[in-house]
C-alpha positions as CSV (number, residue, x, y, z in Angstrom):
1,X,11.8,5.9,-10.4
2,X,11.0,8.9,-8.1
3,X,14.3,10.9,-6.9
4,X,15.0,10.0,-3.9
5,X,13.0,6.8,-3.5
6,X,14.9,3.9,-2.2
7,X,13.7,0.4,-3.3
8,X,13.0,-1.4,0.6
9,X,14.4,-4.9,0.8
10,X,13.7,-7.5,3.0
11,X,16.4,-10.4,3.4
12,X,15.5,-13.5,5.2
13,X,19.0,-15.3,5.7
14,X,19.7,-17.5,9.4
15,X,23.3,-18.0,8.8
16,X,24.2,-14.2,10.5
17,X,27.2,-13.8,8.8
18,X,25.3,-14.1,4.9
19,X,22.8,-12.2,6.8
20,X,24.8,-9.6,7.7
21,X,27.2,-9.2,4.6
22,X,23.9,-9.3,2.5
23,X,21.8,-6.7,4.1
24,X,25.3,-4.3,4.1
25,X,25.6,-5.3,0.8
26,X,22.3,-4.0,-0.7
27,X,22.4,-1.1,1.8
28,X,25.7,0.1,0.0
29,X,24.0,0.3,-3.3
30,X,21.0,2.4,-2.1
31,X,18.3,0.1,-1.3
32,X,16.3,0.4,2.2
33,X,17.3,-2.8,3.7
34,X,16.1,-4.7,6.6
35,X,16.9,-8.1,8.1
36,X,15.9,-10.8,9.6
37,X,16.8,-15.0,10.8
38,X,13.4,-16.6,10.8
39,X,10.5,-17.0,8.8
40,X,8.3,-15.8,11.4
41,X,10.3,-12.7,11.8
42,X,10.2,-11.5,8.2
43,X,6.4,-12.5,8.5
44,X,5.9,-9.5,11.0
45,X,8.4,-7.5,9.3
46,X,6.6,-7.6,6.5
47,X,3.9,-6.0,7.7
48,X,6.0,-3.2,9.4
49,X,8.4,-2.8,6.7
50,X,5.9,-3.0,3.5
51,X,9.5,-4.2,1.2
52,X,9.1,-4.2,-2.7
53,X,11.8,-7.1,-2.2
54,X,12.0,-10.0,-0.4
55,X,15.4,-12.0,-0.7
56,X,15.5,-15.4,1.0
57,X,17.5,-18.6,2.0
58,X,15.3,-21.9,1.9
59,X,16.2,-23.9,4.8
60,X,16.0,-22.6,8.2
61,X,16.8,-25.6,9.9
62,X,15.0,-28.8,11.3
63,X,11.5,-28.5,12.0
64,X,11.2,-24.5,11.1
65,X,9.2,-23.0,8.7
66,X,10.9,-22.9,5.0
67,X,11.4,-20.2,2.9
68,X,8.5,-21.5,0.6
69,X,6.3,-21.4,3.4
70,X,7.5,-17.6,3.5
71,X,7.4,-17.3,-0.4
72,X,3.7,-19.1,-0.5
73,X,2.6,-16.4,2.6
74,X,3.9,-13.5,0.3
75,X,1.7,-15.1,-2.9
76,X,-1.3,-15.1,-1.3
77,X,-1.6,-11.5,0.9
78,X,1.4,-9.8,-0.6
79,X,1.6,-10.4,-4.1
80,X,3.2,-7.2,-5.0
81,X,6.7,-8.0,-3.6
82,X,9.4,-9.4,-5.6
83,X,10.6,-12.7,-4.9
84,X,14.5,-13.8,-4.8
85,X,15.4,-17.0,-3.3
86,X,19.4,-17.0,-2.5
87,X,20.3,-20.8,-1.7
88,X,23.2,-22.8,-1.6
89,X,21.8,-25.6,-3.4
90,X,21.7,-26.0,-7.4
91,X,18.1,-27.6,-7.1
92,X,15.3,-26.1,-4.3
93,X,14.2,-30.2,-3.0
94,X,17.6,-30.9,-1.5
95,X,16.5,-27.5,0.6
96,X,13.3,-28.5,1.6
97,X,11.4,-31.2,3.2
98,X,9.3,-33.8,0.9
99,X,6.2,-32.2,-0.2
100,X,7.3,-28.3,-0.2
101,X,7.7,-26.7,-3.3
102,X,8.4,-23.5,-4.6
103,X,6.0,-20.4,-6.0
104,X,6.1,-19.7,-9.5
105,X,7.9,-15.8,-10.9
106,X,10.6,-15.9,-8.2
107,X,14.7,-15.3,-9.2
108,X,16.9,-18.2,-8.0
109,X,20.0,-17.2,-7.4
110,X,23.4,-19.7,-5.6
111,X,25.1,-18.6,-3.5
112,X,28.6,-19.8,-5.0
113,X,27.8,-18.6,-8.4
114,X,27.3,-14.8,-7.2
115,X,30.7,-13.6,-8.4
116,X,29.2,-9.9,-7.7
117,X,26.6,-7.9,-5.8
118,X,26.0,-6.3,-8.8
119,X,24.2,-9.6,-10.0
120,X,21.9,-9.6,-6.7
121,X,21.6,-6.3,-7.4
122,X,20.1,-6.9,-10.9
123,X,18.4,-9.6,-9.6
124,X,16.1,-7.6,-6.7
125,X,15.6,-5.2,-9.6
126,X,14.6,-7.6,-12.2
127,X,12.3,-9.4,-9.5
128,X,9.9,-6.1,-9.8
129,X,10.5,-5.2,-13.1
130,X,10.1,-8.2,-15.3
131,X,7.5,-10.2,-15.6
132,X,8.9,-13.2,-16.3
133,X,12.2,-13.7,-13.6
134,X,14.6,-16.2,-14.1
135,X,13.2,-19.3,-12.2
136,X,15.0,-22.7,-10.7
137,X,17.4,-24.0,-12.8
138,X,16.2,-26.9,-15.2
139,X,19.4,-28.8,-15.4
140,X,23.0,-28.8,-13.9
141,X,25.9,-26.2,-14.7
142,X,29.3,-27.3,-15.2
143,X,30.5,-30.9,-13.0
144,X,27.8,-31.4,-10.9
145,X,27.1,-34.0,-9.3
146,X,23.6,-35.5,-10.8
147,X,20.9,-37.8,-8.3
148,X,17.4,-38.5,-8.9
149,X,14.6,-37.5,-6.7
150,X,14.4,-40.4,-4.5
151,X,18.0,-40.2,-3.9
152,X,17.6,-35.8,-2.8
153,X,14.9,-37.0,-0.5
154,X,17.5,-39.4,1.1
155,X,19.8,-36.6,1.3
156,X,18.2,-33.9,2.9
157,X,17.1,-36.1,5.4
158,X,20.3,-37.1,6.1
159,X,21.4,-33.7,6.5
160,X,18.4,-33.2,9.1
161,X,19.9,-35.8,11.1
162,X,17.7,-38.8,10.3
163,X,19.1,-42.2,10.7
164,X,17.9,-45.1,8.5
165,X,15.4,-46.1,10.6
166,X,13.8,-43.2,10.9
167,X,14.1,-42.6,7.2
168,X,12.3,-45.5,6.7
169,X,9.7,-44.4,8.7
170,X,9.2,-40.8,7.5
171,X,9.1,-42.3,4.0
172,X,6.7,-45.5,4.8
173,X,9.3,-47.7,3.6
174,X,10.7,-50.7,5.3
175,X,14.5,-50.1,6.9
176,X,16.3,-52.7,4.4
177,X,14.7,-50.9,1.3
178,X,15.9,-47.8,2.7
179,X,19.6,-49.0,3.6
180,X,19.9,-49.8,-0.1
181,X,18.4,-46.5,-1.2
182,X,20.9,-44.5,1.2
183,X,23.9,-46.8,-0.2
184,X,23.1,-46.0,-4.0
185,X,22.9,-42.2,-3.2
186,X,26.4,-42.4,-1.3
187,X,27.3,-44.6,-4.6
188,X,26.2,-41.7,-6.7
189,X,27.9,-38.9,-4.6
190,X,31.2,-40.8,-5.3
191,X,31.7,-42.2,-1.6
192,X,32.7,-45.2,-2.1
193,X,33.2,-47.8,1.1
194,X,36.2,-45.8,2.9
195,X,36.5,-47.3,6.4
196,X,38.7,-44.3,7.6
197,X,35.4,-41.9,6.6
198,X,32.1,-41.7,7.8
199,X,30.3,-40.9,4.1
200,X,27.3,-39.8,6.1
201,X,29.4,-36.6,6.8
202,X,30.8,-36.7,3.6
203,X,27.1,-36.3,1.9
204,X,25.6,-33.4,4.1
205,X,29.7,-31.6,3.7
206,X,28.5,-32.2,-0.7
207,X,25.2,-31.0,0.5
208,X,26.2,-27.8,2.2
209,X,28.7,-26.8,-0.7
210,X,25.9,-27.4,-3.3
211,X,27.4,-29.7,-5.5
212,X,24.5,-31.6,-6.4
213,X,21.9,-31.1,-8.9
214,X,18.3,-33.1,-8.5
215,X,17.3,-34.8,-12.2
């Protein structure tokens, strides 16, 4: 590498204080670092900043554009930039709505499995260097907690807010159908019928700490 070149990074985080400790983070070991809380921001920035690196979350909250809408913008007009998704979630669908899907060559990294930031460090480097990066793990690590597909659809939209009904809807089933489906993914979580707890809150709390892995 030339002397005196500093790798630019882009990180793409809406929580500010991962943003923040992140960006200060990569700053400290000598990479040009900017960052940003939407999709639409690091969009712009993009074009201002020209990174090598772009280091994003996946879910930017209801309605807003994903970090594979970001990732899939970057494929197609900035190929050249490295790609490093860092999520809380073991498996990308329980991040993003039904139908969304993430670009191929990208390092997936979780957020409660960096013990260092010498391992995002290797990762942003690794993201330009190899050709192959590590991708989104294939199968769970350790005591997960396992669902199928149908089941991480019901739980991300629980974690948007959805009730039943309107789980129903957005999936084109009918409400009872759906009732059961949302019952067998509480069943699967391990909330069983508690009437001191609402398991609603008790799924989107397993979903934030990114417990669960999608078969």
């Amino acid at each position: 590498m030339v002397q005196g070149f500093q790798v630019r990074v882009l990180v793409v985080d809406n929580d500010p204080f991962t943003l923040t400790l992140v960006t200060e983070a990569l700053a400290a070991a000598n990479f040009a670092v900017s960052g940003v809380p939407t999709v639409p921001d690091a969009i712009s920035t993009i074009e201002s900043f020209s990174p090598n690196v772009l280091v994003t979350d996946l879910n930017f909250g209801h309605g807003a554009p994903t970090g594979a809408d970001l990732l899939t913008h970057v494929d197609e007009h900035h190929p050249w930039i490295g790609k490093v998704v860092l999520t809380s979630h073991l498996s990308a669908s329980l991040a993003l709505p039904i139908g969304k899907q993430l670009t191929d060559s990208l390092t997936y990294l979780i957020k409660s499995q960096v013990s260092s930031i010498s391992e995002l460090v290797t990762a942003v480097k690794d993201s330009i260097t190899t050709h192959s990066p590590s991708t989104v793990p294939q199968k769970p690590v350790g005591e997960q907690l396992c669902i199928s597909k149908a089941q991480g659809e019901i739980l991300f939209l629980i974690a948007e807010g959805y009730t039943n009904a309107a789980i129903a809807k957005k999936r084109g089933a009918s409400v009872r159908s759906t009732e059961a489906l949302v019952q067998r993914t509480f069943t699967a979580l391990g909330l069983g019928h508690d009437p001191d707890f609402n398991p609603r809150t008790k799924a989107v709390r397993a979903w934030q700490q990114g417990k669960i892995f999608v078969k």
